[in-house]
N, CA and C atoms as a LAMMPS dump frame, in Angstrom:
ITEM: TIMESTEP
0
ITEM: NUMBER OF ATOMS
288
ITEM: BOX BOUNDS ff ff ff
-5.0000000000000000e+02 5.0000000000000000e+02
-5.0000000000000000e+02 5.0000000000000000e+02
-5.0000000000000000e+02 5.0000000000000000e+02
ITEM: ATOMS id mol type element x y z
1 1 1 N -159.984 -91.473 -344.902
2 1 2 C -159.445 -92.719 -344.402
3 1 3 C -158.91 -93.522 -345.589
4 2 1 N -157.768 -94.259 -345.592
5 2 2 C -156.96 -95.053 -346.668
6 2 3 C -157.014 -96.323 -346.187
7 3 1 N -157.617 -97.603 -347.004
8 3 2 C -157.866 -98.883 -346.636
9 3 3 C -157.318 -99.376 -347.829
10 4 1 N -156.692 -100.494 -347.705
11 4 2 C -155.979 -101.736 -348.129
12 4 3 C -155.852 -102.716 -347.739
13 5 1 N -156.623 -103.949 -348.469
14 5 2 C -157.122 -105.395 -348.082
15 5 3 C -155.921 -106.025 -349.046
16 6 1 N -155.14 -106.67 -347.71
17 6 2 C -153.802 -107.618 -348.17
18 6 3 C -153.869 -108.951 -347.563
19 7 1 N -153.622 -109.865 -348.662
20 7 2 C -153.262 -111.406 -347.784
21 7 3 C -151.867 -111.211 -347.492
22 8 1 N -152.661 -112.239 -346.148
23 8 2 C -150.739 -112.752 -345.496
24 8 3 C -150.099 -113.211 -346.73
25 9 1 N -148.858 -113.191 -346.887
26 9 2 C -148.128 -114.329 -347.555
27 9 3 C -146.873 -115.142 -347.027
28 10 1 N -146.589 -114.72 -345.502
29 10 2 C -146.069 -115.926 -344.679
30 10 3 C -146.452 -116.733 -344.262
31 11 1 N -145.918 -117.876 -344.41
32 11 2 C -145.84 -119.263 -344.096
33 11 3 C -146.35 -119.336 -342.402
34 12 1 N -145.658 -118.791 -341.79
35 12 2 C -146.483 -118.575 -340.385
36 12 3 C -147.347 -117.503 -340.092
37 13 1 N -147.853 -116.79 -341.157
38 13 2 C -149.16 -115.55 -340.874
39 13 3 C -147.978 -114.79 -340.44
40 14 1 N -149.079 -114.137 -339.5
41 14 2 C -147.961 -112.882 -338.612
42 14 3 C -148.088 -113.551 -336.627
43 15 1 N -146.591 -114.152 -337.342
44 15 2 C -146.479 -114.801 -335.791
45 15 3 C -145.322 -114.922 -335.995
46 16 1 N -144.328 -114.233 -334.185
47 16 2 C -142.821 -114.508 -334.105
48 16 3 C -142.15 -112.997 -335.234
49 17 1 N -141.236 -114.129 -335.925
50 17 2 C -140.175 -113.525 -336.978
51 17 3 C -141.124 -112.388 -337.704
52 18 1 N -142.188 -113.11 -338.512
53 18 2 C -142.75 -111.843 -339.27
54 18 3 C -143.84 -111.11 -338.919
55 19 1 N -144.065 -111.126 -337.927
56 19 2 C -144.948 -110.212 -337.11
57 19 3 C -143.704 -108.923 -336.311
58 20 1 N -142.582 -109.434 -336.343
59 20 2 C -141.268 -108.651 -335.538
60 20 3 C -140.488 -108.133 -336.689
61 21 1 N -140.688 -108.329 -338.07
62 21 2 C -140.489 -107.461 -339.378
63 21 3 C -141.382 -106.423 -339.192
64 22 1 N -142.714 -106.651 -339.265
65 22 2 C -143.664 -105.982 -339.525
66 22 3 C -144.116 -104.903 -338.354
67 23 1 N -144.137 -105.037 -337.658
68 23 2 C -144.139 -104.208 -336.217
69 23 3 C -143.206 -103.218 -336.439
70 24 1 N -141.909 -103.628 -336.711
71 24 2 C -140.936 -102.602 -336.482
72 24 3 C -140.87 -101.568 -337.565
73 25 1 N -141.323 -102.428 -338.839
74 25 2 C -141.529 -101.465 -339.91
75 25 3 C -142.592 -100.621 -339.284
76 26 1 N -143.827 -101.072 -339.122
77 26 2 C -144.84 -99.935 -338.998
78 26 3 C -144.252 -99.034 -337.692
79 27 1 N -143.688 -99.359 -336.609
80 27 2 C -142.969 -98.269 -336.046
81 27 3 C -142.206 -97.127 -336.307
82 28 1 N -141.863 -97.249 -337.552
83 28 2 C -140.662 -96.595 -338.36
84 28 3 C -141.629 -95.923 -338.703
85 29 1 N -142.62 -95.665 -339.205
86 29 2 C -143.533 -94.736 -339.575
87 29 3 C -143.875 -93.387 -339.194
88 30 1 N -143.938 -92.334 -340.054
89 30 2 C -144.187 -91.07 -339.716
90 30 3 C -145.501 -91.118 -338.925
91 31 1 N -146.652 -91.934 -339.534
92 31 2 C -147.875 -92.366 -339.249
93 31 3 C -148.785 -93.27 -338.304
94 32 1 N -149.72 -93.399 -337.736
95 32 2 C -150.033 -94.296 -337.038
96 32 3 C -150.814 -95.125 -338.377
97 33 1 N -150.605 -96.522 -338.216
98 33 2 C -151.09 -97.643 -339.362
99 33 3 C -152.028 -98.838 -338.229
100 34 1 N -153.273 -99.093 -338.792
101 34 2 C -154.257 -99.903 -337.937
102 34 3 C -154.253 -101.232 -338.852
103 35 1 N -154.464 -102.123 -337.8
104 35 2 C -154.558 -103.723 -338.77
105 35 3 C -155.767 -104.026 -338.03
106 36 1 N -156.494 -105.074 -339.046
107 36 2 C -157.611 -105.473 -338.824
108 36 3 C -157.952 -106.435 -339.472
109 37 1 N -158.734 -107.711 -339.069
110 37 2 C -158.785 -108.787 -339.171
111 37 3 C -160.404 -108.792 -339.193
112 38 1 N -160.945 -109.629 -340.489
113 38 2 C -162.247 -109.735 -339.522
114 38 3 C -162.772 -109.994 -338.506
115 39 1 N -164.365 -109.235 -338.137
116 39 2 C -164.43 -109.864 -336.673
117 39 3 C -163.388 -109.413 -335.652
118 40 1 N -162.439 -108.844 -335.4
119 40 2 C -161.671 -108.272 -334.882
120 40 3 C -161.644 -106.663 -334.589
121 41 1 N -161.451 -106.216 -333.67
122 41 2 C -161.022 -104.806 -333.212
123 41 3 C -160.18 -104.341 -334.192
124 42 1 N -159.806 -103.208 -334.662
125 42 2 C -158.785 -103.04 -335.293
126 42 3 C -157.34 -102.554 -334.516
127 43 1 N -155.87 -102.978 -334.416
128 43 2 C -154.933 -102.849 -333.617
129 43 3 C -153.755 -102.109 -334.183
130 44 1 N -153.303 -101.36 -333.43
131 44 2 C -151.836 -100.135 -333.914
132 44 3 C -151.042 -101.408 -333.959
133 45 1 N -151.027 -101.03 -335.369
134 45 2 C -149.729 -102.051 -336.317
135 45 3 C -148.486 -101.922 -335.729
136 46 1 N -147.889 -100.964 -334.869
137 46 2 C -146.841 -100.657 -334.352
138 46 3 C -146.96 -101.618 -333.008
139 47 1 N -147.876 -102.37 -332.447
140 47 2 C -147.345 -102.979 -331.37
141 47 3 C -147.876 -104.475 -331.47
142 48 1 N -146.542 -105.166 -331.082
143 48 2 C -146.31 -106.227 -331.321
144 48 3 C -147.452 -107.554 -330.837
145 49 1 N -147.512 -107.23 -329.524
146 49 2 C -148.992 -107.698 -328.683
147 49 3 C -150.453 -107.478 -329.818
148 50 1 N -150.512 -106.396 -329.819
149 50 2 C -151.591 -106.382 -330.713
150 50 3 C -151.67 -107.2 -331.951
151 51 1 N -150.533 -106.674 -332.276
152 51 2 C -150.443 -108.153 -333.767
153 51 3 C -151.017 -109.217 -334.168
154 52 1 N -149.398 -109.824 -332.784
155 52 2 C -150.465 -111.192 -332.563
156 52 3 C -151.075 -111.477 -331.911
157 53 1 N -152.147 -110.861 -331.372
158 53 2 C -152.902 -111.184 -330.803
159 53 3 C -154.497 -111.442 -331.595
160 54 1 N -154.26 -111.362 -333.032
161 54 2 C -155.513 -110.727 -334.32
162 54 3 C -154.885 -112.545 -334.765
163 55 1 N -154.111 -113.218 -334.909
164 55 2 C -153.669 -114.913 -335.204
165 55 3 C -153.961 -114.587 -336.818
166 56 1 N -153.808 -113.949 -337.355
167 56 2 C -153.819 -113.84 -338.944
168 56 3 C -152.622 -115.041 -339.282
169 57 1 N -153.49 -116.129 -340.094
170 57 2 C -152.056 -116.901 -340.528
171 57 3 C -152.188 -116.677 -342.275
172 58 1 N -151.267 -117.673 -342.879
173 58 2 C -151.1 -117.794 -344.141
174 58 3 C -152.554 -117.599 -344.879
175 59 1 N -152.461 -116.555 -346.286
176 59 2 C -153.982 -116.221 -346.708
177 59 3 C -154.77 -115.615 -345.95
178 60 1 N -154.737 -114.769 -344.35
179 60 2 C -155.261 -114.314 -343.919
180 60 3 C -155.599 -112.813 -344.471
181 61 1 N -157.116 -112.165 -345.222
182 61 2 C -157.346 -111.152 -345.677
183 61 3 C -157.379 -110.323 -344.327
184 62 1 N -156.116 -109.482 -344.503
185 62 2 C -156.129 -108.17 -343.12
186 62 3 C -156.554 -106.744 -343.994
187 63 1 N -156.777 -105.533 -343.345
188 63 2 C -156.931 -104.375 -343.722
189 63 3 C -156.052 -103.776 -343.183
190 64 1 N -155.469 -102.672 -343.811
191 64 2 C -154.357 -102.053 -343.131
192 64 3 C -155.165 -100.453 -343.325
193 65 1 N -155.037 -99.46 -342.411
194 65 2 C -155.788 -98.469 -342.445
195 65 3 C -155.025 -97.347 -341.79
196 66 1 N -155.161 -96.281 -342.114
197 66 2 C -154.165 -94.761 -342.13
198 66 3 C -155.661 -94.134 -342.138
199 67 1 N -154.633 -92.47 -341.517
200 67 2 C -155.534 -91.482 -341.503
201 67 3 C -155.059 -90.892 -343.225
202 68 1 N -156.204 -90.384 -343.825
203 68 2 C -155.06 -89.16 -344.875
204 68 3 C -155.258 -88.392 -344.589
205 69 1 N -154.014 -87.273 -345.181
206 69 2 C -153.174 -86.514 -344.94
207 69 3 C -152.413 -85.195 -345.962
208 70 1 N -152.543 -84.529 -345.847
209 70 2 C -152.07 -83.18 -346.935
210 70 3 C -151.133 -84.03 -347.606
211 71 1 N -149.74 -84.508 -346.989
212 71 2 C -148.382 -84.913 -347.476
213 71 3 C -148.544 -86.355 -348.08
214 72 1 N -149.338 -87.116 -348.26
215 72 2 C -149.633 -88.222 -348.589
216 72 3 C -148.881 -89.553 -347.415
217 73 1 N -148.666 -88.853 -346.603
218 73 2 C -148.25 -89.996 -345.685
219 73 3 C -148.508 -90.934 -345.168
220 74 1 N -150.036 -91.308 -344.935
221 74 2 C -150.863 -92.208 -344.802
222 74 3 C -150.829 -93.481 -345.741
223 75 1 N -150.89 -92.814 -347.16
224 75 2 C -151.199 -93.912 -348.068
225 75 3 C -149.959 -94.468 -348.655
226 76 1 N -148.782 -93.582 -348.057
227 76 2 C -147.44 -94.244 -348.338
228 76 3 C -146.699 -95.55 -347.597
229 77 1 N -147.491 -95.18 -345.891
230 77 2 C -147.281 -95.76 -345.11
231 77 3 C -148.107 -96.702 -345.402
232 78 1 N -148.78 -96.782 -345.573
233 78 2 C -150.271 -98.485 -345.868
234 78 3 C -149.705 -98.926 -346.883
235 79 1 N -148.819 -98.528 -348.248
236 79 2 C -148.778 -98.976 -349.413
237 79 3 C -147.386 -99.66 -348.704
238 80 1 N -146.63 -99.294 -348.175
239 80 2 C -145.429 -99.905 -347.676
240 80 3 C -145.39 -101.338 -346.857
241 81 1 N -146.356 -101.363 -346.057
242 81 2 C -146.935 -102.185 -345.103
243 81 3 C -147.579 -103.063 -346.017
244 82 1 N -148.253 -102.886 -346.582
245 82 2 C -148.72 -103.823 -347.648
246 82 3 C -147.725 -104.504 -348.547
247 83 1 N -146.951 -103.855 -349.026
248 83 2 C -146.114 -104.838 -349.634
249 83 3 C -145.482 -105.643 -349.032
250 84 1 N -145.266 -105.229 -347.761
251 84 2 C -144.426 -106.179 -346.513
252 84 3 C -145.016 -107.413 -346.332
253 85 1 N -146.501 -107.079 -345.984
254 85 2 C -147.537 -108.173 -345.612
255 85 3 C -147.734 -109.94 -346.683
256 86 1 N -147.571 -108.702 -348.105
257 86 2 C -147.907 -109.764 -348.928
258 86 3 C -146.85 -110.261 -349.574
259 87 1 N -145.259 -110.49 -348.526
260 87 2 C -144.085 -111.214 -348.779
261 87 3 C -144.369 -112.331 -347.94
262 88 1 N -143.025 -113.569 -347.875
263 88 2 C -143.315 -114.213 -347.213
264 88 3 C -141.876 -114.158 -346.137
265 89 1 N -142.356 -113.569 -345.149
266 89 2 C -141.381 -112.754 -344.103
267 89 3 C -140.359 -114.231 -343.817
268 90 1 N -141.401 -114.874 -344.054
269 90 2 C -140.354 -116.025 -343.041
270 90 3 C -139.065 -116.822 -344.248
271 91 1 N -138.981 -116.458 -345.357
272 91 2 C -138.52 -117.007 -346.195
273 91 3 C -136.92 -115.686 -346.142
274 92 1 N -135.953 -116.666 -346.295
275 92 2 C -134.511 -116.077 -346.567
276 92 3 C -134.575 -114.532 -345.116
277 93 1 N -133.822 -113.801 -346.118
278 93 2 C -133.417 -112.195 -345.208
279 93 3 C -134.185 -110.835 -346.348
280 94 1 N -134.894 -110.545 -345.495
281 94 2 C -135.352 -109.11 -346.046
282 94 3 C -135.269 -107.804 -345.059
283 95 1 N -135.143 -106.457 -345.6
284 95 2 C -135.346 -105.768 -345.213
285 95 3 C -136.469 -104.883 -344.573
286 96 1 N -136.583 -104.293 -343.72
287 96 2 C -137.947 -103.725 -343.213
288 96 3 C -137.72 -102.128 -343.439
């Protein structure tokens, strides 16, 4: 299992705009990617409901979690997602 503890670094957590960066990125994924909040269930990063439904705002410590994998795909996919997380989505235009 591959775990990575990231703060939010949007201004609105992951709600709206950068929760709809982030979703779609982790959709794009070869991988299934889990988010988790304390105290929380952990939820397939790929769906949007689930997201926000975890209210992670600004400074919120999430875990992002993959299976590993022969091809390293897991920890490519969490390392990707992570860097996403700890932008601040809501600021200017970025890519996913």
């Amino acid at each position: 299992m591959i775990q990575r503890t990231v703060t939010v670094g949007s201004t609105s957590g992951l709600h709206a705009r950068p929760a709809a960066i982030f979703v779609k990125a982790a959709a794009a994924l070869p991988v299934k990617v889990r988010l988790i909040v304390e105290g929380k269930k952990p939820v397939n990063a790929a769906s949007m409901l689930a997201v926000l439904s975890l209210g992670a705002t600004l400074g919120s410590e999430v875990v992002l979690e993959a299976d590993e994998d022969e091809a390293g795909l897991g920890r490519a996919a969490v390392d990707q997602l992570a860097a996403l997380l700890e932008r601040d989505l809501d600021a200017g235009s970025t890519s996913a």
